[in-house]
N, CA, C and O atoms as CSV, one atom per row, in Angstrom:
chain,resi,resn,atom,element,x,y,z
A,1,UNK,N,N,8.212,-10.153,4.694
A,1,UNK,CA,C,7.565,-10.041,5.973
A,1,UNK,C,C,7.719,-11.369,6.711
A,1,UNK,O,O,7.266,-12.443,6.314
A,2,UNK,N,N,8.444,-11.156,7.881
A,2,UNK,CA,C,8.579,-12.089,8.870
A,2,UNK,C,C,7.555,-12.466,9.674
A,2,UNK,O,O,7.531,-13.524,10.303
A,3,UNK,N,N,6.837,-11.762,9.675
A,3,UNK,CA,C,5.430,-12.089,10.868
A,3,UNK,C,C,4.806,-10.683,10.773
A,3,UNK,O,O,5.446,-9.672,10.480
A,4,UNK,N,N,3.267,-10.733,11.100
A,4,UNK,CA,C,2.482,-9.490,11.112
A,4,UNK,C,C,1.290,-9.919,11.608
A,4,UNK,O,O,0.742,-10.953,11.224
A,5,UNK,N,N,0.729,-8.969,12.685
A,5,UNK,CA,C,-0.470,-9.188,13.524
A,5,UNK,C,C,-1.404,-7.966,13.449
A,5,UNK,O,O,-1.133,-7.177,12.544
A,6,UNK,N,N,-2.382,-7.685,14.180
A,6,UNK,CA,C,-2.691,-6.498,14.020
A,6,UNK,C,C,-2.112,-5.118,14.781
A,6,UNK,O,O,-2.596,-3.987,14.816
A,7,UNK,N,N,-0.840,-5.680,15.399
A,7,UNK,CA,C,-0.410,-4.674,16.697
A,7,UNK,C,C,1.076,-4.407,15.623
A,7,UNK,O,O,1.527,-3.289,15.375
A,8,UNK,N,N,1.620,-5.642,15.129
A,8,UNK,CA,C,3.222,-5.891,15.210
A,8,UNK,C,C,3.378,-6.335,13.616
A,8,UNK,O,O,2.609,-7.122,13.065
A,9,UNK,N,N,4.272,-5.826,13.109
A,9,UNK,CA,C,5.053,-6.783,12.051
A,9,UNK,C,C,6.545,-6.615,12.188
A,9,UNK,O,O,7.177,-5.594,12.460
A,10,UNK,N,N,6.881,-7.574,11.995
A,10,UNK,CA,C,8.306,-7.846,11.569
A,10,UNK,C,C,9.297,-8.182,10.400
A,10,UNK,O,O,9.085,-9.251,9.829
A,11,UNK,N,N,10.282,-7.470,9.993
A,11,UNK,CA,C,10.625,-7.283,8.632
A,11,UNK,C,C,12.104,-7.849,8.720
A,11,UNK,O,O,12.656,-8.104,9.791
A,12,UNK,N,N,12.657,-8.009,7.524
A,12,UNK,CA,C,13.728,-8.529,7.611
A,12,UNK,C,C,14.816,-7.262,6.833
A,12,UNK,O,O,14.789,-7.282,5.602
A,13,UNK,N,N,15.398,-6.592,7.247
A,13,UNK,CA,C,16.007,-5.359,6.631
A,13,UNK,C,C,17.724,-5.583,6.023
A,13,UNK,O,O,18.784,-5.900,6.563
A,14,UNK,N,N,17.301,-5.223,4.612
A,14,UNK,CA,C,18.790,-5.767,4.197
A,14,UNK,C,C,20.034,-4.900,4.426
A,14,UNK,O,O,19.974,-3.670,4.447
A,15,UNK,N,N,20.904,-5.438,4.556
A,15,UNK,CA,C,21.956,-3.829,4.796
A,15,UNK,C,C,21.833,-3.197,3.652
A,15,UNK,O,O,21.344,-3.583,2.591
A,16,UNK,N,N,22.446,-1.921,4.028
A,16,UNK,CA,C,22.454,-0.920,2.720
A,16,UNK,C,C,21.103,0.014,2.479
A,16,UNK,O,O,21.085,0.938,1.666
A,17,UNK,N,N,19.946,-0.375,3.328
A,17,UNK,CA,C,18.726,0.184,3.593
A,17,UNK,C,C,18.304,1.322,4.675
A,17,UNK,O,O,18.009,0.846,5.771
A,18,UNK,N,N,18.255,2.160,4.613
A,18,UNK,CA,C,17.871,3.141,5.521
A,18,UNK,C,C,16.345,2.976,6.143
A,18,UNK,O,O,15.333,3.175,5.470
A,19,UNK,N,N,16.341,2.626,7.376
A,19,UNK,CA,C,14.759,1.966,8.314
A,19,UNK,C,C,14.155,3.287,8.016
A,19,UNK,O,O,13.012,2.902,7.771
A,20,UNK,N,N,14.118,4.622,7.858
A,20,UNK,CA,C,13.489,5.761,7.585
A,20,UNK,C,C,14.118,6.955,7.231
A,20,UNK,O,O,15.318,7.055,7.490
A,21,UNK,N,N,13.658,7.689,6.801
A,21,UNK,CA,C,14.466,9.110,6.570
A,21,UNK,C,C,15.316,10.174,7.557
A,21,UNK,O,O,14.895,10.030,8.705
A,22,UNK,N,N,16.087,10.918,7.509
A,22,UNK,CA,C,16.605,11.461,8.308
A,22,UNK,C,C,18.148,11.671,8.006
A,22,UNK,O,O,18.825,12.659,7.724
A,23,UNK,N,N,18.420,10.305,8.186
A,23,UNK,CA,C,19.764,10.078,7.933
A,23,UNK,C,C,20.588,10.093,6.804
A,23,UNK,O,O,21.818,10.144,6.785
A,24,UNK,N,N,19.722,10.039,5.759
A,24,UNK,CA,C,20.118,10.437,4.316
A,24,UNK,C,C,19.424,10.912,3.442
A,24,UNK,O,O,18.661,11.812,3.794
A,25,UNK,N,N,19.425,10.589,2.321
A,25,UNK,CA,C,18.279,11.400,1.028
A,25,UNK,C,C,18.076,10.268,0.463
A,25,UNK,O,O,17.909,10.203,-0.755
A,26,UNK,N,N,18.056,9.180,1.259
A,26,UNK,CA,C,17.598,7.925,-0.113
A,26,UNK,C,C,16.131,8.367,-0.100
A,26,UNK,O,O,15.462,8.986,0.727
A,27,UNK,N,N,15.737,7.597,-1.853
A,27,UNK,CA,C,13.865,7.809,-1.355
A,27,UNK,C,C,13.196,6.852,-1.214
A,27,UNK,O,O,11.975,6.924,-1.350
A,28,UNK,N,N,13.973,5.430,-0.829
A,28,UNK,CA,C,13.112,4.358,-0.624
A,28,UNK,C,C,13.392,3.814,1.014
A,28,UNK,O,O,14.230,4.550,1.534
A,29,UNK,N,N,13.124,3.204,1.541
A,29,UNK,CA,C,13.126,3.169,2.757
A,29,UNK,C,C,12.524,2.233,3.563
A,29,UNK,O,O,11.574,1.698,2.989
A,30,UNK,N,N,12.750,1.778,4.844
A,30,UNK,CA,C,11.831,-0.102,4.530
A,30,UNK,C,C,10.730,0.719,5.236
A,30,UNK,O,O,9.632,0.235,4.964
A,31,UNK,N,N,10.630,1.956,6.170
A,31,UNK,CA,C,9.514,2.087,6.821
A,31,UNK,C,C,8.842,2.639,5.858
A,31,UNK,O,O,7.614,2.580,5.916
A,32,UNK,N,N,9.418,3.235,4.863
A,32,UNK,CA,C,8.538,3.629,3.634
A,32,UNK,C,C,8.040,2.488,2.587
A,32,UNK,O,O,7.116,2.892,1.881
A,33,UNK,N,N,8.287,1.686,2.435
A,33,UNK,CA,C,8.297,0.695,1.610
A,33,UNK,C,C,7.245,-0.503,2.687
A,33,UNK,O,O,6.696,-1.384,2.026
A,34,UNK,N,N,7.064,-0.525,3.757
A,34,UNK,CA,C,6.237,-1.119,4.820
A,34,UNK,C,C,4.826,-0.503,4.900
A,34,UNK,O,O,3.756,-1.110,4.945
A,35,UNK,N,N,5.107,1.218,4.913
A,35,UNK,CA,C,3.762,1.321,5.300
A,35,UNK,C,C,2.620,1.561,4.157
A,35,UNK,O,O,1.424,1.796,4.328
A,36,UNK,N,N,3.486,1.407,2.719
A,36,UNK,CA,C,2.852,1.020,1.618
A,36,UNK,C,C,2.093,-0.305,1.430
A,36,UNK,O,O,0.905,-0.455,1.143
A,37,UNK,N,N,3.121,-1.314,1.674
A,37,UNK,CA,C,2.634,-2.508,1.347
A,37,UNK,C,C,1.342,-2.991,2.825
A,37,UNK,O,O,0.367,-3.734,2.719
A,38,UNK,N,N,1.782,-2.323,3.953
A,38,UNK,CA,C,0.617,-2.330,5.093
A,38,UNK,C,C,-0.883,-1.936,4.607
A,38,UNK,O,O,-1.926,-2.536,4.870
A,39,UNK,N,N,-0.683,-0.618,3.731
A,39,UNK,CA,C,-1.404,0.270,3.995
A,39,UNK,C,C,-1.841,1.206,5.449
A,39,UNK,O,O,-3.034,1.189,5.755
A,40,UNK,N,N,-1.176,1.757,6.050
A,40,UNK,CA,C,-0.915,2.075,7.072
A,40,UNK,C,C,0.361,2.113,7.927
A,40,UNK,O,O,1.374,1.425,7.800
A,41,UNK,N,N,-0.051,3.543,9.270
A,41,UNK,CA,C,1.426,4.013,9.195
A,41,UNK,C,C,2.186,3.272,10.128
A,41,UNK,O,O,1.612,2.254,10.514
A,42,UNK,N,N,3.180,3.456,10.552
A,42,UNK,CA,C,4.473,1.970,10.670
A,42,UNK,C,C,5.173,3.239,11.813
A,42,UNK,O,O,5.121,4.465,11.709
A,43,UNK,N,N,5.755,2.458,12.791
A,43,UNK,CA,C,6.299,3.024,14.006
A,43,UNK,C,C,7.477,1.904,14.142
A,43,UNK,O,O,7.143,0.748,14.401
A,44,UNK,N,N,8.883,2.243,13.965
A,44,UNK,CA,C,10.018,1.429,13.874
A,44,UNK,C,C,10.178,1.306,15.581
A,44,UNK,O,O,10.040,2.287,16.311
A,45,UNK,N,N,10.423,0.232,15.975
A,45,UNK,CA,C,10.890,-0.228,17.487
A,45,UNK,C,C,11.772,0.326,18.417
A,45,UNK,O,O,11.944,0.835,19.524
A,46,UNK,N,N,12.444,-0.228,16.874
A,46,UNK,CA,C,14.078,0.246,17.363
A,46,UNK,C,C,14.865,0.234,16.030
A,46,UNK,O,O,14.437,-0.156,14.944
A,47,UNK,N,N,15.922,0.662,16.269
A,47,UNK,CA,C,16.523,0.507,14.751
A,47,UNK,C,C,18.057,-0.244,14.262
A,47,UNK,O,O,18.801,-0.728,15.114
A,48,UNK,N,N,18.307,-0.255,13.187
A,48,UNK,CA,C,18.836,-0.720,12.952
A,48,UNK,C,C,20.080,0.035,12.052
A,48,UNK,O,O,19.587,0.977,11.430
A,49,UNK,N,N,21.446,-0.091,11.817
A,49,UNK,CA,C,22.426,0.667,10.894
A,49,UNK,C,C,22.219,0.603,9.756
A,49,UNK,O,O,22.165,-0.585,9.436
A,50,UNK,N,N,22.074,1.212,8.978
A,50,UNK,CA,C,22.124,1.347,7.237
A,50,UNK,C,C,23.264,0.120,7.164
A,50,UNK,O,O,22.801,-0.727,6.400
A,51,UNK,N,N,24.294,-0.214,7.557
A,51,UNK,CA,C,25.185,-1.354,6.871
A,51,UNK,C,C,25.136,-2.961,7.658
A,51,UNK,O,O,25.839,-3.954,7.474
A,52,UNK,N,N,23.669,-2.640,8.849
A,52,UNK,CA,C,22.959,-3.827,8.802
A,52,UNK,C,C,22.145,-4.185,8.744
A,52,UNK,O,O,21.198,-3.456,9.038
A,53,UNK,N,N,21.869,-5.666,8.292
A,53,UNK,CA,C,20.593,-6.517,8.323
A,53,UNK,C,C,20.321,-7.444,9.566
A,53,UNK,O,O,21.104,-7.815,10.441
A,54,UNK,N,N,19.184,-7.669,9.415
A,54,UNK,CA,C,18.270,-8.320,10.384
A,54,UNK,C,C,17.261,-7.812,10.490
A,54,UNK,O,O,16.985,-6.786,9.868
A,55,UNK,N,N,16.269,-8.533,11.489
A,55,UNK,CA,C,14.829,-8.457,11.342
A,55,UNK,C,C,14.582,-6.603,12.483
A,55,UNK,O,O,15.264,-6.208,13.429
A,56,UNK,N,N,13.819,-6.187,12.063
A,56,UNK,CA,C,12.988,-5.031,12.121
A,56,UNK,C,C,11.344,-5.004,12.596
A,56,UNK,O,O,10.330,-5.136,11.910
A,57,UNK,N,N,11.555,-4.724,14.402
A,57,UNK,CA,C,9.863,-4.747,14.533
A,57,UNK,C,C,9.619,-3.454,14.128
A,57,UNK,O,O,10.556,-2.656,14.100
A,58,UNK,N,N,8.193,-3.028,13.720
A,58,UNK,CA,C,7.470,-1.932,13.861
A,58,UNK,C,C,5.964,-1.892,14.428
A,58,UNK,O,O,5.307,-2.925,14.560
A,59,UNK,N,N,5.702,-1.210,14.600
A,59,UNK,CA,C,4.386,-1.594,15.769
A,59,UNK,C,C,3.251,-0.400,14.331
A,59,UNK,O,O,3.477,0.331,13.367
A,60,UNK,N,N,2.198,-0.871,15.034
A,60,UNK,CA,C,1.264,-0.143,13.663
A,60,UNK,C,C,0.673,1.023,14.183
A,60,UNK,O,O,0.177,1.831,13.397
A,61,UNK,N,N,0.654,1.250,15.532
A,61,UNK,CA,C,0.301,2.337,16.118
A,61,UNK,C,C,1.301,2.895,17.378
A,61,UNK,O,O,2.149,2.285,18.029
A,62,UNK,N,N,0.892,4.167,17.441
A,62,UNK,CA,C,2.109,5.136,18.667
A,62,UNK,C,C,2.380,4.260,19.716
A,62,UNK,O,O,3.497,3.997,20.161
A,63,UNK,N,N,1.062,3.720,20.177
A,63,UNK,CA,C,0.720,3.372,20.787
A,63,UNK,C,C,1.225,2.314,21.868
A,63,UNK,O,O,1.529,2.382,23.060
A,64,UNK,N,N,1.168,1.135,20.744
A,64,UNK,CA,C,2.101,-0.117,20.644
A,64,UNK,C,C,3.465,0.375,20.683
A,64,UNK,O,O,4.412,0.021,21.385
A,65,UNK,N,N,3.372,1.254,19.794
A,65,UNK,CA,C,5.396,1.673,19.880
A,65,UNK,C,C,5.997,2.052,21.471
A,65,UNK,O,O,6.851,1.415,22.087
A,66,UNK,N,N,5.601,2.725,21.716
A,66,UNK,CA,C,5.513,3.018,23.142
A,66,UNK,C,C,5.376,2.068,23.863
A,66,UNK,O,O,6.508,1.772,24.246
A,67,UNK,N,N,4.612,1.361,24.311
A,67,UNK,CA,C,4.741,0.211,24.879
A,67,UNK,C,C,5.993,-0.693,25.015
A,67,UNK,O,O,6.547,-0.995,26.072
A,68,UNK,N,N,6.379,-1.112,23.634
A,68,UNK,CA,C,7.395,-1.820,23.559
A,68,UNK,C,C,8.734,-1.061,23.668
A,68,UNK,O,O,9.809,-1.609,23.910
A,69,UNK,N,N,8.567,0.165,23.477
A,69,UNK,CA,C,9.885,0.617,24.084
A,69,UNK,C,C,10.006,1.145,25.671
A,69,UNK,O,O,10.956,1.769,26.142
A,70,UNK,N,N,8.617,0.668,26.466
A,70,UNK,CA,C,8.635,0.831,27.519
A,70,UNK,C,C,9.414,-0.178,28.300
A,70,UNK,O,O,10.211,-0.078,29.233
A,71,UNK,N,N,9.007,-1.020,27.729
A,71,UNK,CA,C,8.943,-2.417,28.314
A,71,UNK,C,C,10.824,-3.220,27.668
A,71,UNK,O,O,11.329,-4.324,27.874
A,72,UNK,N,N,11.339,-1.955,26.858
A,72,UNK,CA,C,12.900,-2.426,27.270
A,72,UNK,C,C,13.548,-1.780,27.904
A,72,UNK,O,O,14.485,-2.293,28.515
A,73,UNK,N,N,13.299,-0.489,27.987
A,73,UNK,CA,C,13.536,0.372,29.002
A,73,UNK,C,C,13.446,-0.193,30.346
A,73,UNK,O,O,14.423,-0.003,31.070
A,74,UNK,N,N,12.422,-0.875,30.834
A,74,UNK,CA,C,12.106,-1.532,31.959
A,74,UNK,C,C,12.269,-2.985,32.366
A,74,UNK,O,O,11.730,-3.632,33.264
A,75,UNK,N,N,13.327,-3.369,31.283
A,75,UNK,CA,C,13.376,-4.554,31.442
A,75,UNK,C,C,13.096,-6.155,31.007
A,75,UNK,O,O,13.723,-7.212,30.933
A,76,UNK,N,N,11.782,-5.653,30.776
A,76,UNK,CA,C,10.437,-6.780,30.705
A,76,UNK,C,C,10.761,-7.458,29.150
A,76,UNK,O,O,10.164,-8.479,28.808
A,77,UNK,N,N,11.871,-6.722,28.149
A,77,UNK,CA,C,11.825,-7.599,27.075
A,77,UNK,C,C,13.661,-7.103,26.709
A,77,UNK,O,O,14.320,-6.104,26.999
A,78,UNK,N,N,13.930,-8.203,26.054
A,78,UNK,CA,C,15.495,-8.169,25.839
A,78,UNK,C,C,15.425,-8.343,24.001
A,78,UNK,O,O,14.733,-9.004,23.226
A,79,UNK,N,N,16.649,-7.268,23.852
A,79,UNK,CA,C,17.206,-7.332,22.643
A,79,UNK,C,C,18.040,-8.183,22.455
A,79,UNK,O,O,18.848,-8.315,23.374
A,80,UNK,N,N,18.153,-8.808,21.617
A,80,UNK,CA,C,19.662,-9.850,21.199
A,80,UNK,C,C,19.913,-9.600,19.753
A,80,UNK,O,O,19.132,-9.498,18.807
A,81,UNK,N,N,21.402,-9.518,19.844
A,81,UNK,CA,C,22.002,-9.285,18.786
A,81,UNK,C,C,22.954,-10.518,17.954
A,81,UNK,O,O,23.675,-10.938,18.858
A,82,UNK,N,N,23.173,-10.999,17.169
A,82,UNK,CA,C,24.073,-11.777,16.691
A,82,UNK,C,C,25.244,-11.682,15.681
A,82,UNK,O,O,24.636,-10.850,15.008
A,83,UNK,N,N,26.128,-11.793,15.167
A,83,UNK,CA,C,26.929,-11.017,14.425
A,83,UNK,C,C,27.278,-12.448,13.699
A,83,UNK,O,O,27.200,-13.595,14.142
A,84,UNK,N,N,27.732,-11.903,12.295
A,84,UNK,CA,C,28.076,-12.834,11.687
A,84,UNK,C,C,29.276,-12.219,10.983
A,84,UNK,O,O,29.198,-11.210,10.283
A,85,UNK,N,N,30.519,-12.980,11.246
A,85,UNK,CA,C,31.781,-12.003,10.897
A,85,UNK,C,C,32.841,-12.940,10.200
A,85,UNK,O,O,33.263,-14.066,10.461
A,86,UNK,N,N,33.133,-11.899,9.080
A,86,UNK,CA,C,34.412,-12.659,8.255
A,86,UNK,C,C,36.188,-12.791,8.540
A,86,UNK,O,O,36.773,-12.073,7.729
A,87,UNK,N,N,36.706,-13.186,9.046
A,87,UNK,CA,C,38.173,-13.475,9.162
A,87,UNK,C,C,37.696,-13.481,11.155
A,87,UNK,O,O,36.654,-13.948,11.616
A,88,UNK,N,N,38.623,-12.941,11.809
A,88,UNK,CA,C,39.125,-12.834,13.580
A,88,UNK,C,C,38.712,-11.451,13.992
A,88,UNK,O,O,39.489,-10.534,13.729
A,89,UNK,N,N,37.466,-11.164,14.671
A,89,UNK,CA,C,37.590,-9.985,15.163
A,89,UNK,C,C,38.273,-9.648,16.056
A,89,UNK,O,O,38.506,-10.502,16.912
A,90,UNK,N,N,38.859,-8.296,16.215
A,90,UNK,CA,C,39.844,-7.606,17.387
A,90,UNK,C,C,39.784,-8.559,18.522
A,90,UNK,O,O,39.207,-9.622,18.293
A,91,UNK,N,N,40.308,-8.356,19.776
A,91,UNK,CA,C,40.136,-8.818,21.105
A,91,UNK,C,C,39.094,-8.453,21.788
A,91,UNK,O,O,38.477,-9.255,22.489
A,92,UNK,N,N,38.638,-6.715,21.625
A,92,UNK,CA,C,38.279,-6.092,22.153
A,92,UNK,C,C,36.764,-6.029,21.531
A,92,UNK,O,O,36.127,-5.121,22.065
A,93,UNK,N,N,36.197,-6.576,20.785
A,93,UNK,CA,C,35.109,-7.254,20.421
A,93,UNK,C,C,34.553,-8.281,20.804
A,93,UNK,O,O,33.341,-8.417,20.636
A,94,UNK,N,N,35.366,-9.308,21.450
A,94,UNK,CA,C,34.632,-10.690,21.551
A,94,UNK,C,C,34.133,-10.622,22.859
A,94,UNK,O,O,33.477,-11.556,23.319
């Protein structure tokens, strides 16, 4: 756990992890594995690829979730991404 408030926590998600179910049949899962160690239920932000890592908000209520996906929708907060890459990516990447 990267940070946790009573609205927000933030997780650090390793690749190879599925943020929740749906997408496969794993049975572990970080939003499953979060809202254990929370005790309470976990609303993912936004998400992330099974073959990446980086940090993972989830908000602790609908509530909050909503909000913050209002508020990129609208502007008011920016995603950034960073990549960390082995050998020359394409052209058409950089």
């Amino acid at each position: 756990m990267l940070f946790s408030d009573t609205h927000l926590t933030a997780l650090l998600k390793p690749s190879g992890m599925l943020v929740h179910r749906g997408m496969g049949n794993d049975r572990v899962t970080l939003a499953g594995l979060a809202a254990r160690q929370l005790g309470l239920p976990v609303y993912p932000i936004h998400r992330l690829d099974r073959g990446t890592s980086g940090v993972l908000v989830i908000a602790h209520t609908p509530e909050v979730a909503a909000d913050l996906q209002q508020a990129w929708t609208d502007g008011r907060a920016e995603k950034v991404y960073l990549a960390l890459v082995r050998g020359c990516p394409p052209p058409h990447a950089v």
